[in-house]
N, CA and C of each residue as an Amber inpcrd file, in Angstrom:
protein
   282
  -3.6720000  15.4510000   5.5870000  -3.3790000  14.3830000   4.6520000
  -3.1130000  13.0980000   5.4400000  -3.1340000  11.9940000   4.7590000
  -2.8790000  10.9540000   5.3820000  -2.5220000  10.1570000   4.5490000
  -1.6400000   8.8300000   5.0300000  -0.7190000   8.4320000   4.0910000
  -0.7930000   6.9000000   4.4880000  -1.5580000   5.8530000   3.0720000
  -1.8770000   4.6580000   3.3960000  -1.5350000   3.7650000   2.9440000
  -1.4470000   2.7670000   3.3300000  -0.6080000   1.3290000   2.9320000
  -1.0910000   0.2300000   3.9470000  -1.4020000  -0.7880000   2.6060000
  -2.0020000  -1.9260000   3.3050000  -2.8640000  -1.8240000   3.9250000
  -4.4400000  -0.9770000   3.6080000  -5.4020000  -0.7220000   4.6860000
  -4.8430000  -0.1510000   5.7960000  -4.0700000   0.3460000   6.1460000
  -3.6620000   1.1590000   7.3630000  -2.9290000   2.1310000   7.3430000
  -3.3160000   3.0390000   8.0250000  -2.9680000   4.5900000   7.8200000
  -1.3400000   4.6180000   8.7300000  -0.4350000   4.8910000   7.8070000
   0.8580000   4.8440000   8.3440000   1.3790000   6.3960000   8.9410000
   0.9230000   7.4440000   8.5470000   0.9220000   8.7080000   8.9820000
  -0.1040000   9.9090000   9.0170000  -0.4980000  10.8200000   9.5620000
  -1.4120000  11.9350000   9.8230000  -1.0310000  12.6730000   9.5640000
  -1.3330000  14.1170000   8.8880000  -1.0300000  15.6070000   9.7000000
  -1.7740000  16.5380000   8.5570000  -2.1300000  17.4280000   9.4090000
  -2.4760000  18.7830000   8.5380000  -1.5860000  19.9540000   7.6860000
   0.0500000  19.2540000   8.0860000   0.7610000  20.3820000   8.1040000
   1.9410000  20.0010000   7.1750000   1.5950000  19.0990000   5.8630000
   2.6210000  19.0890000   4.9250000   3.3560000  19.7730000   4.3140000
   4.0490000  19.2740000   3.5910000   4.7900000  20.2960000   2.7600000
   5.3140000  19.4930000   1.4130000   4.4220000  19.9270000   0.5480000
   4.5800000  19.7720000  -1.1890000   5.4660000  20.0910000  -1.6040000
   6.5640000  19.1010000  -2.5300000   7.6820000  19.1450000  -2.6560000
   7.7130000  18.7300000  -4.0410000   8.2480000  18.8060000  -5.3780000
   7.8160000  18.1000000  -6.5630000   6.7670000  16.8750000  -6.7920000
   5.4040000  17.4610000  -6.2840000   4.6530000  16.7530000  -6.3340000
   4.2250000  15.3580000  -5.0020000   5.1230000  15.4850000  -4.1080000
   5.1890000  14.6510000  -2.9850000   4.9210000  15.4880000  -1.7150000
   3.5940000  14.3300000  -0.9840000   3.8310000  14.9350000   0.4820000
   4.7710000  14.3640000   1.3310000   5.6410000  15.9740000   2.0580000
   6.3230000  15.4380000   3.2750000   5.7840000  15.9020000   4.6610000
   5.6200000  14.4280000   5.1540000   4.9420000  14.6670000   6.0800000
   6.2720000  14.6730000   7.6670000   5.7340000  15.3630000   9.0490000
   6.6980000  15.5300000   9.7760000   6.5110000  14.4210000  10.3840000
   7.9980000  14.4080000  10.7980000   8.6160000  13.1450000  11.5450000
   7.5020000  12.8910000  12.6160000   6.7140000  14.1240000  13.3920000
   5.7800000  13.3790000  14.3260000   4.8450000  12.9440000  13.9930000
   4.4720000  12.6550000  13.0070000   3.5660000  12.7100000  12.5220000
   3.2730000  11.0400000  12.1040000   4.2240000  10.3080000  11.9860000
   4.1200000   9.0650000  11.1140000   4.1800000   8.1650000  12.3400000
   3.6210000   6.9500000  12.1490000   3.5250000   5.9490000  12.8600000
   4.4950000   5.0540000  13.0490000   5.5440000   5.1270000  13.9040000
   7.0160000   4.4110000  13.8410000   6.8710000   3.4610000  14.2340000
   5.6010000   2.4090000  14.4610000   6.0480000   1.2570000  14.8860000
   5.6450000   0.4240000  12.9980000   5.2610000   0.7220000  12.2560000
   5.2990000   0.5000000  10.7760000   6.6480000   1.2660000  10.1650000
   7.5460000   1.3760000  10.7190000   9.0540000   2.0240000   9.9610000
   9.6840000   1.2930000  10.3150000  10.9140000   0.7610000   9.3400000
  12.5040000  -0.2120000   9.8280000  12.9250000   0.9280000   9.1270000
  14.1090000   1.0510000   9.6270000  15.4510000   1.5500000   8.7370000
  15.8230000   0.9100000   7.7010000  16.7200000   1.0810000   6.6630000
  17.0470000   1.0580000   5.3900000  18.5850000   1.2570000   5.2560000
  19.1600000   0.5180000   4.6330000  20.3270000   0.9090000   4.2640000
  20.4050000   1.4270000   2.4440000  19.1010000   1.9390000   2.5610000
  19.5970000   2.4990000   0.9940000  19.4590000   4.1160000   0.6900000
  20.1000000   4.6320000   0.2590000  20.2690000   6.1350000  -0.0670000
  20.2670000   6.7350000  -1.9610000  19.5580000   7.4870000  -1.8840000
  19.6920000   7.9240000  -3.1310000  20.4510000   9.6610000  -2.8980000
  20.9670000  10.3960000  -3.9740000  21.3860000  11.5870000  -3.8560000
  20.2030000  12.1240000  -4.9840000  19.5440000  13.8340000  -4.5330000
  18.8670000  14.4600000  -5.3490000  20.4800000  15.8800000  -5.7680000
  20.0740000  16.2440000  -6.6710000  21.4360000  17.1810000  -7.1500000
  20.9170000  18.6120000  -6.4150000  19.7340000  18.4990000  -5.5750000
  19.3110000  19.6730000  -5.2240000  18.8270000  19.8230000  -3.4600000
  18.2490000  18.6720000  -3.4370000  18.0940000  18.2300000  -2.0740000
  18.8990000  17.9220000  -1.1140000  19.7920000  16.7930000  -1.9400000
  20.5070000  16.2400000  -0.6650000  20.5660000  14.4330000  -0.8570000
  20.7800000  14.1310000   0.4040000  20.8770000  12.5190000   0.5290000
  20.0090000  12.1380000   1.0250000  18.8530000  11.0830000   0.6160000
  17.2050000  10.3850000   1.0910000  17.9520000   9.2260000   1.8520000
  17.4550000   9.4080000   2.4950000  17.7470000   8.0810000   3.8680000
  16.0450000   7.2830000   3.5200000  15.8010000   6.2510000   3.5160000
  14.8750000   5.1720000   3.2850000  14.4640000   4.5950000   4.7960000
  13.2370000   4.3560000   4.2100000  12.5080000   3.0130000   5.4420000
  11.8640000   2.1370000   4.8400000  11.8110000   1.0510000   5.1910000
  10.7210000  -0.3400000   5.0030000   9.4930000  -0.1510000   5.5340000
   8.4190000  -0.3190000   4.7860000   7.1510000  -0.1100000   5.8730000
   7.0210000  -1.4880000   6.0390000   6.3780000  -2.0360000   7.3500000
   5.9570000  -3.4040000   7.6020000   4.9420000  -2.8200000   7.9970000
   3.5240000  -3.7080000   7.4470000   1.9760000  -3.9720000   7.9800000
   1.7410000  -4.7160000   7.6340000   0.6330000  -5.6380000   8.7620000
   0.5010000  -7.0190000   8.6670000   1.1320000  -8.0760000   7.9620000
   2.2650000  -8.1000000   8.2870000   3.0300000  -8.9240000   8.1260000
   3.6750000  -9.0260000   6.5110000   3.8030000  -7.8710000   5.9530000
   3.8010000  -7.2810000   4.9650000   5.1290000  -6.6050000   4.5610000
   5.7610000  -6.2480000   4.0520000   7.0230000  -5.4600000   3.5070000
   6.9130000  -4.8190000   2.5900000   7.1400000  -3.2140000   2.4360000
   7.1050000  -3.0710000   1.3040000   8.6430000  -1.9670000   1.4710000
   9.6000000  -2.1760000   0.7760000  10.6880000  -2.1950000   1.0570000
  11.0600000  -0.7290000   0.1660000  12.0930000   0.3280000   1.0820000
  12.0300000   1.5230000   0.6490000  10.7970000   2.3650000   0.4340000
   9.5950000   2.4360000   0.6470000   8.7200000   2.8430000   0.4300000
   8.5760000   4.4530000   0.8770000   9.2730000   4.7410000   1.6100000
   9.2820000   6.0930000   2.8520000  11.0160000   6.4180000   2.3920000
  11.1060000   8.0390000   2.2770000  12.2760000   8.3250000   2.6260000
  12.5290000   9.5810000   3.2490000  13.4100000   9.8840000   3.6090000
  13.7450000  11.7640000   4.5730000  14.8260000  12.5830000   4.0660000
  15.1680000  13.4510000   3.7210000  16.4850000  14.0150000   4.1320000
  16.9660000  14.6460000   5.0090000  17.5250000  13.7030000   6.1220000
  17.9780000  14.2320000   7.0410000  18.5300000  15.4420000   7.2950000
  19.4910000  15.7190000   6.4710000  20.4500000  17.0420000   6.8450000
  20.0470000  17.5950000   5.3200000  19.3150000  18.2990000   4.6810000
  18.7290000  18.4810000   3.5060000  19.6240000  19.8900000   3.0900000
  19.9100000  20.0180000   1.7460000  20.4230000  21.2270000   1.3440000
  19.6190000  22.4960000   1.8410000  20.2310000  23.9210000   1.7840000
  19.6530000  24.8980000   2.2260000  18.2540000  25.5930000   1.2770000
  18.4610000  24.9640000   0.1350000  17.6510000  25.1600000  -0.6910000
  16.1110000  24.2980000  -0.5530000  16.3260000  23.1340000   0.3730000
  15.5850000  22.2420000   0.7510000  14.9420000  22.3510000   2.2080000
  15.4110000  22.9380000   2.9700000  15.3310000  23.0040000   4.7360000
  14.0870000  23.1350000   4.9500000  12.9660000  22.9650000   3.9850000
  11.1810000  22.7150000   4.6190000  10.7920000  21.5430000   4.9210000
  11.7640000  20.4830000   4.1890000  11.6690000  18.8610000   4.6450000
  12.5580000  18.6350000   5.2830000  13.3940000  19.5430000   6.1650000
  14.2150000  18.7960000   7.1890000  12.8290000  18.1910000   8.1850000
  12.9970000  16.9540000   8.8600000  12.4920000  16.2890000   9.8160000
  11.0050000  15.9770000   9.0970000  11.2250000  15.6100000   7.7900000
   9.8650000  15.3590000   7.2180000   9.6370000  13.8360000   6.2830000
   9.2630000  13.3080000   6.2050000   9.0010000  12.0060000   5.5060000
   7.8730000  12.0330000   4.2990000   8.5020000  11.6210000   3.0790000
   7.6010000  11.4270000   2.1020000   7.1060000   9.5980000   1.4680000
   6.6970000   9.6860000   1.1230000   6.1780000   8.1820000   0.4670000
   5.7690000   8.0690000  -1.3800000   5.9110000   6.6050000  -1.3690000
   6.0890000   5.9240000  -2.8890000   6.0640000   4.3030000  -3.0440000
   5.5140000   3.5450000  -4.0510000   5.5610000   2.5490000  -3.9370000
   4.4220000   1.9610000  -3.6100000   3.3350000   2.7200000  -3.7200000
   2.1780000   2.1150000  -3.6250000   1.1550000   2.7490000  -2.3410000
   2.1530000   3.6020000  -2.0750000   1.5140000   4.1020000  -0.5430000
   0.4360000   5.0740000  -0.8920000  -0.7120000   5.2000000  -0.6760000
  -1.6890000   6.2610000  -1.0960000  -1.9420000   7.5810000  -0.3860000
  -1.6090000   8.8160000  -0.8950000  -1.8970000   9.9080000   0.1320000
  -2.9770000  10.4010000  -0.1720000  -3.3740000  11.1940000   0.2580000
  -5.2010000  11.3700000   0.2570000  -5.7450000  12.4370000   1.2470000
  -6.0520000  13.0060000   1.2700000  -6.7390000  14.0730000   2.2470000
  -7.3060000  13.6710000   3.3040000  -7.5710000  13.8070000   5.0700000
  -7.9820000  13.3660000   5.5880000  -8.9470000  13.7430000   5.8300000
């Protein structure tokens, strides 16, 4: 899968993991020089706490777009170290 925004492919991998309808893709997987940190968090009642990123491309923002759960409930532990996307970002098969 691959995961796009702004004409440019912000992450790769063969090895997702489908989650209510979202790919999470692994942390090695994504292109960190298109990630800022975020100070915004949402809580899922099942997951856990989403930690956020900003994607920047070409000079571009699209703000919260990417999020993770870091320390993810036990019920959740297939997206520990995994990143999903929203907001316009297109995933797509590679």
């Amino acid at each position: 899968m691959k995961a796009i925004w702004n004409g440019t492919v912000i992450a790769e991998s063969d090895d997702t993991v489908v989650v209510e309808g979202n790919h999470y893709f692994p942390q090695a997987s994504i292109r960190p020089e298109y990630f800022a940190d975020s100070d915004n968090r949402s809580v899922c009642h099942w997951k856990g706490t989403a930690n956020y990123f900003h994607l920047e491309v070409g000079g571009q923002r699209n703000p919260n777009a990417a999020w993770t759960y870091r320390t993810p409930s036990a019920q959740a532990a297939d997206i520990a170290g995994h990143v999903a996307f929203w907001r316009g970002v297109e995933v797509v098969p590679s």
